[in-house]
C-alpha positions in Angstrom: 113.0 79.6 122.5 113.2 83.2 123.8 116.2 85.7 123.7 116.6 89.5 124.4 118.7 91.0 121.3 120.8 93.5 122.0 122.5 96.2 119.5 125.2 95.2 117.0 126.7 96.2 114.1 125.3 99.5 113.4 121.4 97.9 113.9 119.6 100.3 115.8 117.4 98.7 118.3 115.2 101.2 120.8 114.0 98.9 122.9 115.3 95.4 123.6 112.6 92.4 123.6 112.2 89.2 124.0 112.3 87.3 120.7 110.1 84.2 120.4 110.8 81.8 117.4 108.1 79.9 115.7 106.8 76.8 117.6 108.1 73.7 116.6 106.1 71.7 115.6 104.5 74.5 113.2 101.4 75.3 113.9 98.3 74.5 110.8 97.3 77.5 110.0 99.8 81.2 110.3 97.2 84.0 111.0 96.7 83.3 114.6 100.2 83.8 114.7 100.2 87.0 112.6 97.0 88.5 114.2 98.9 88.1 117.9 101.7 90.2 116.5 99.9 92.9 115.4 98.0 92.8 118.5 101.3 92.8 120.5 102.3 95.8 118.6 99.6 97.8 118.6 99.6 97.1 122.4 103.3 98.4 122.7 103.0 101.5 121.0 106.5 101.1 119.6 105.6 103.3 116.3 102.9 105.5 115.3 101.1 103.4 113.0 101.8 99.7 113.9 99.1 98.4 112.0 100.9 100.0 108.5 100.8 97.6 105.8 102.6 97.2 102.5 100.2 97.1 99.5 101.6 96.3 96.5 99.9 95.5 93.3 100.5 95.2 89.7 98.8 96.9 86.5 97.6 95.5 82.6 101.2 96.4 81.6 102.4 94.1 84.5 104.4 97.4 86.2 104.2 96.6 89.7 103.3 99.5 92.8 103.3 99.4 96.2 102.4 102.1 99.1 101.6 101.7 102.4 97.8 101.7 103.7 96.6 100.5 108.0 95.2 96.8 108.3 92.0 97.3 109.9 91.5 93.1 110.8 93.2 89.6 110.6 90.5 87.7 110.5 91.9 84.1 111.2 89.1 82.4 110.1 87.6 82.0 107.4 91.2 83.8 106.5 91.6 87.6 105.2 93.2 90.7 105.9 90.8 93.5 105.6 92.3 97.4 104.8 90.0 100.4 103.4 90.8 102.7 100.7 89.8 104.6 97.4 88.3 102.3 94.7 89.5 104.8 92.2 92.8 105.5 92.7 95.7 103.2 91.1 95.9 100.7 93.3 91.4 100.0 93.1 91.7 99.9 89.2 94.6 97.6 89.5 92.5 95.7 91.8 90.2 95.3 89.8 92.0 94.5 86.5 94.3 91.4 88.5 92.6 90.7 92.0 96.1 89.2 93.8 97.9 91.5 95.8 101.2 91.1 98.1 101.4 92.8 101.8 104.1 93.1 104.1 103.8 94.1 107.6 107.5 94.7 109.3 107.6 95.5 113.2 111.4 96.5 113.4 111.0 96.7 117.6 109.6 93.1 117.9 111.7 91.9 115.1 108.8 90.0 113.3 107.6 90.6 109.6 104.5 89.3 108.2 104.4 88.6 104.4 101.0 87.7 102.5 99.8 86.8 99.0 95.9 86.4 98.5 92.9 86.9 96.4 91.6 90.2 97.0 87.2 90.9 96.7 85.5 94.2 97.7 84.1 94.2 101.6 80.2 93.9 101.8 79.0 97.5 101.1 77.4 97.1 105.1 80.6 96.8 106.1 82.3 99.4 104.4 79.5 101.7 106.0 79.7 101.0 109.2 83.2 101.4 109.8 82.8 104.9 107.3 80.3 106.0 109.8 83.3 105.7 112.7 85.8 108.0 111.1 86.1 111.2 112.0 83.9 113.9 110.1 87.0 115.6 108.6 88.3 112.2 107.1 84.8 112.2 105.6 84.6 114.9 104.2 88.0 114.0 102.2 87.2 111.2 101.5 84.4 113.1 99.5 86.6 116.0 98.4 89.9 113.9 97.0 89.8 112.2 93.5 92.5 109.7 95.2 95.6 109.2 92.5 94.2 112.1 89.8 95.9 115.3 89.0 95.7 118.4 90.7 96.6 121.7 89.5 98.2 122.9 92.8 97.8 122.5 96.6 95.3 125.4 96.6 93.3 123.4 94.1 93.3 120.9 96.7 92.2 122.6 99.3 89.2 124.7 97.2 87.8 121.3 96.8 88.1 120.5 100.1 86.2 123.4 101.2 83.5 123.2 98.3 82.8 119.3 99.9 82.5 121.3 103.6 80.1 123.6 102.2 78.3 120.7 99.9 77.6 118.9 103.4 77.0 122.4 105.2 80.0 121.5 108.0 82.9 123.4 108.7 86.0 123.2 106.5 87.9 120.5 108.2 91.1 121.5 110.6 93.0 119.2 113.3 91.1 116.0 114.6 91.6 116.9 117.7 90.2 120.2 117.7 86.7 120.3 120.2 83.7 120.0 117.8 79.7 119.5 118.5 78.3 116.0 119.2 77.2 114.1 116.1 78.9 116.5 113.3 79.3 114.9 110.1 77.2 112.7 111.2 74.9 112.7 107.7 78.1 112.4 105.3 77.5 109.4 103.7 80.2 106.9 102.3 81.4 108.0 98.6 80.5 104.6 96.7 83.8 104.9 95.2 85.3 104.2 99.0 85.2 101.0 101.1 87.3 98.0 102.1 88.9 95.5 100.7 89.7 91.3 102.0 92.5 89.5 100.8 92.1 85.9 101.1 95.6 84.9 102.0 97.1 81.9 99.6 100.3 81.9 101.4 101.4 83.4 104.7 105.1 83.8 105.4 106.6 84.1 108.7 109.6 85.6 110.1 111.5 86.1 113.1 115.1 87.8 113.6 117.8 85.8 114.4 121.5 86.0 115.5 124.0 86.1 113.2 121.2 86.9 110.4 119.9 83.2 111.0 116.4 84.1 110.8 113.8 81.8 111.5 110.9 81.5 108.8 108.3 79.4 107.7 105.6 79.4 104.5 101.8 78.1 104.7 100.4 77.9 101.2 96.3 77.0 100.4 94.4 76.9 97.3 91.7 79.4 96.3 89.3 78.9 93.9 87.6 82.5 92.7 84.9 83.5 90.5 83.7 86.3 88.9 82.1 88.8 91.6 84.4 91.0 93.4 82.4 90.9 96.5 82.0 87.0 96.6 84.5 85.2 98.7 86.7 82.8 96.8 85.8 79.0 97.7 88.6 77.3 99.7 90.1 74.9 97.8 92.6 72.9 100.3 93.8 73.4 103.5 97.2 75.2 104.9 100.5 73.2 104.5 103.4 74.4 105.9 107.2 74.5 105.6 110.1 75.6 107.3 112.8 78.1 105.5 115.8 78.7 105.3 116.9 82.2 106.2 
């Protein structure tokens, strides 16, 4: 069933849309569904970063954190989200210590949220350096220059380090993105082996669209992993999706 919401109570809505609920019957497996939406928002250019994602994970004294990192891929099958980041900072070492993690991805113009719970490994290291080698040279060179989630003494401290990394890799210090720069600078930066991506098997997939009268429409797919030891092996599939409608 489709509907075009309009504004009430306060809501702010930019730009009225069609809302489609979930099929009925409910489809077996919810990241076809999820990967359409991102692709829809990306495509509509509603917000800066539509592909922003909710990380949050929890450390050895069971303190939870979250923070907000860019979904590179749904990939529907075999079944993970992939995102990139620092293996150092807090949320690697909590990674690593408890390998579950919870994401949320909210489009407020389409009126959608995604919400996932998986088993998270480290992406192949080919992977994680071929999709280094496609960021921009500046990115690079912090990636290289930033000891992600550690002190620093001041904001000049910062950027000292970020110049002694230019210097280190004989480019120029880094300035806007945008800014013209020669062909294949940067080029040579390798990836820092403390950076690369991440997969999070989902375990359970909840989806979510607006309603009237706050009568949201949801539904919850749940499979069972089975992980070992390695944090670059994929956990073993242990059952397939089942799925259940919610109530709002």
């Amino acid at each position: 069933m489709a509907r075009t919401q309009a504004p009430q109570d306060g809501n702010i809505r930019v730009m009225p849309v069609p809302v489609q609920f979930l099929p009925d019957p409910l489809p077996t497996e919810p990241l076809s569904i999820a990967a359409s939406w991102l692709e829809t928002a990306r495509s509509r250019r509603d917000q800066p970063n539509p592909n922003a994602m909710v990380v949050a994970s929890v450390g050895a004294d069971g303190q939870p954190s979250a923070r907000v990192v860019l979904c590179k891929e749904i990939v529907v099958d075999p079944g993970y989200i992939c995102f990139f980041t620092n293996y150092d900072s807090r949320k690697g070492h909590e990674i690593d210590a408890h390998p579950r993690v919870a994401l949320v991805m909210h489009w407020d113009h389409l009126y959608r949220q995604v919400r996932i719970e998986g088993r998270v490994v480290r992406a192949p290291v080919a992977e994680s350096d071929a999709y280094f080698k496609t960021r921009p040279w500046q990115r690079r060179v912090g990636a290289w220059a930033s000891e992600q989630s550690k002190p620093v003494g001041s904001r000049a401290d910062l950027e000292a380090a970020v110049v002694a990394t230019a210097q280190r890799f004989n480019v120029p210090v880094p300035g806007p993105e945008d800014a013209p720069a020669p062909a294949g600078l940067g080029d040579h930066i390798p990836r820092p082996p403390h950076w690369g991506g991440y997969h999070v098997y989902a375990e359970a997939v909840e989806l979510w669209v607006e309603g009237e009268s706050r009568i949201h429409d949801r539904a919850r797919w749940t499979r069972k992993l089975l992980s070992g030891t390695d944090p670059y092996q994929p956990p073993t599939i242990g059952s397939g999706w089942s799925v259940t409608r919610l109530q709002p």
